[in-house]
C-alpha positions as CSV (number, residue, x, y, z in Angstrom):
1,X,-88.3,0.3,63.2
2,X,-91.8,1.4,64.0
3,X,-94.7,-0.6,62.4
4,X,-96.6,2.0,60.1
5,X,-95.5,0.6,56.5
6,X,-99.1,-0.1,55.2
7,X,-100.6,-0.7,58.2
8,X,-104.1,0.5,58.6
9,X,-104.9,1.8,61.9
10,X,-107.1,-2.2,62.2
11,X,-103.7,-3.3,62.0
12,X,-101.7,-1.8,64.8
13,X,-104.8,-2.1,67.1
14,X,-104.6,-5.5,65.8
15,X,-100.8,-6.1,67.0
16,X,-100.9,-3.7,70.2
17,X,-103.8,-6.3,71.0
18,X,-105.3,-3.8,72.9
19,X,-107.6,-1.4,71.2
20,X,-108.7,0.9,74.0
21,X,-104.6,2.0,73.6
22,X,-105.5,3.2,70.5
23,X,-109.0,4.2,70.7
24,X,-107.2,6.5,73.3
25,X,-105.2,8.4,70.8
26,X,-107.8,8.6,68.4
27,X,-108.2,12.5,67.6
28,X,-105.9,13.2,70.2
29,X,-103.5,16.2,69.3
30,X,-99.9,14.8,69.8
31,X,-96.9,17.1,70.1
32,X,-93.8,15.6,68.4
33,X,-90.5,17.0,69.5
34,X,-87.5,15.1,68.0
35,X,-84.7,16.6,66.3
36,X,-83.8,13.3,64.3
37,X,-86.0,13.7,60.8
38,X,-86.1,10.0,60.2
39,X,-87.2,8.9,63.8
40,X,-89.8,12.0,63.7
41,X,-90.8,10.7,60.5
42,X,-91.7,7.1,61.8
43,X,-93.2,8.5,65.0
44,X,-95.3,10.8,63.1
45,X,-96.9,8.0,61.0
46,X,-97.3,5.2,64.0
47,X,-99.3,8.2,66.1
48,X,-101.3,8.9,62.8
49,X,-102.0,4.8,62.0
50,X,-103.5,4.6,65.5
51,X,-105.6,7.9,64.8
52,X,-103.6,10.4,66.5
53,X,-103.2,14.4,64.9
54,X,-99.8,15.0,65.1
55,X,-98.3,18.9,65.7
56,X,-95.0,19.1,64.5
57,X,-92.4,17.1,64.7
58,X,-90.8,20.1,66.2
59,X,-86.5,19.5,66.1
60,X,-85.6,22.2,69.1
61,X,-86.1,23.8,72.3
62,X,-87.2,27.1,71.0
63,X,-89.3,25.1,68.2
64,X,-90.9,23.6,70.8
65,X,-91.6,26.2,72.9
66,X,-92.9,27.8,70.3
67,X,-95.9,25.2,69.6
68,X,-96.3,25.4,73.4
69,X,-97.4,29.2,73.0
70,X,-99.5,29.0,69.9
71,X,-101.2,25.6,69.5
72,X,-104.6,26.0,70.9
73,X,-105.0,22.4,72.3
74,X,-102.7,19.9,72.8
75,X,-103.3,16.5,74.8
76,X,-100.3,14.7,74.7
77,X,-96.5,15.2,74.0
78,X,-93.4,13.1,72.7
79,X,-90.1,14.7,74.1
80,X,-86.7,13.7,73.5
81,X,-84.1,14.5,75.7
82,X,-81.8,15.7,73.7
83,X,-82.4,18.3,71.1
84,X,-79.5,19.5,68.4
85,X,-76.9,19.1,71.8
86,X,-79.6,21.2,74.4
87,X,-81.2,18.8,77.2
88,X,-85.3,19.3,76.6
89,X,-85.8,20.0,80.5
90,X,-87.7,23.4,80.1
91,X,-89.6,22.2,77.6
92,X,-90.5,19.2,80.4
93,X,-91.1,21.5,82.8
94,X,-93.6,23.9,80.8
95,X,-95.3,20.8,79.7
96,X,-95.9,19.6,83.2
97,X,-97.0,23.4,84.6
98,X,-99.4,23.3,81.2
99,X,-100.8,19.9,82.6
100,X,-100.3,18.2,79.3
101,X,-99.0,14.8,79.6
102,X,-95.9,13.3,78.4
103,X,-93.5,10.8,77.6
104,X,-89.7,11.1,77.3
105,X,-88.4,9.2,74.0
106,X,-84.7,8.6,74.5
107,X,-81.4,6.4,74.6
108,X,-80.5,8.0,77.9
109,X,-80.6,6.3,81.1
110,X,-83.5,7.5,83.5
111,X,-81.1,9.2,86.0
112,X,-80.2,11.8,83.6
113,X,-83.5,13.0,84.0
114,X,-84.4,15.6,87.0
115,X,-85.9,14.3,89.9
116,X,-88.5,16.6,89.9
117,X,-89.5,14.8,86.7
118,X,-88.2,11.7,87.2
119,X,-92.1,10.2,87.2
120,X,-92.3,10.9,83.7
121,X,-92.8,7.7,81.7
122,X,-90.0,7.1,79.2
123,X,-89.8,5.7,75.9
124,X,-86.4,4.2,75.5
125,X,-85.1,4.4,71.7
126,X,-84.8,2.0,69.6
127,X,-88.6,2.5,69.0
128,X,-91.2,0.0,69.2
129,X,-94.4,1.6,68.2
130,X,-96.4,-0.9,71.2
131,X,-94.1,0.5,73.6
132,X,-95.0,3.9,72.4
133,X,-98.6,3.7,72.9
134,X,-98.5,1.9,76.1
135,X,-96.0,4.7,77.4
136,X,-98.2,7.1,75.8
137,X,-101.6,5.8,77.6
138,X,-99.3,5.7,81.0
139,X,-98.8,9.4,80.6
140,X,-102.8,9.9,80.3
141,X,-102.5,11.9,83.6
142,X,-100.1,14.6,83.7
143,X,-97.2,14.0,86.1
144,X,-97.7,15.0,89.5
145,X,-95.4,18.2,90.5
146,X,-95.7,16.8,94.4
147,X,-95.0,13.2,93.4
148,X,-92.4,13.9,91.7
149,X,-89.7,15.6,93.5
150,X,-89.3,12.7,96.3
């Protein structure tokens, strides 16, 4: 379970211990793509205690996309692998040709993932909102095309 129940964005800073993590997200425009409502749900409100403006939660592929070709700025994204039974990969891959950095939230093991993105920092589920934004200030530079496909 994430910790956003009644904490004030003082508090998580508070328990992360580390307030340039969240100072980081602070006003940062955070692309949410998770097809589980009640995990989206506690993403969205751990991202927005720590300041973030969240776009979305998105639950598909082509929802996704979608948000890709109309949001104006984005600065940071939250994929997880699987969406409704369709791997997230394209969605990955656009992200990474966009340079907008992110992090891949899921139960899968890491060599599901492609090796051309395999330098993507991951998030494993169950979610610890810490874990989140230290994952989420590790993906602060967007994943190198080069770097990743050794």
């Amino acid at each position: 379970m994430l910790m956003y129940e009644g904490a004030k964005r003082s508090t998580v800073v508070q328990r992360l211990g580390q307030a340039t993590v969240a100072d980081s997200l602070s006003g940062r425009r955070v692309l949410v793509v998770e097809d589980e409502y009640f995990i989206a749900e506690d993403i969205r409100q751990a991202l927005q205690a720590l300041g973030a403006i969240v776009v979305g939660p998105v639950a598909s592929r082509d929802e996704a996309m979608l948000k890709l070709d109309q949001e104006e700025r984005l600065d940071l994204a939250i994929l997880d692998i699987n969406l409704l039974g369709e791997m997230s990969f394209p969605v990955a891959q656009r992200l990474t040709q966009m340079n907008i950095p992110f992090v891949f939230a899921t139960g899968y093991e890491r060599s599901t993932i492609p090796a051309n993105l395999k330098a993507v920092p991951v998030w494993p589920k169950p979610f610890d909102s810490e874990a989140l934004a230290m994952a989420l200030n590790l993906g602060a530079e967007p994943p190198n095309a080069e770097a990743s496909q050794r």
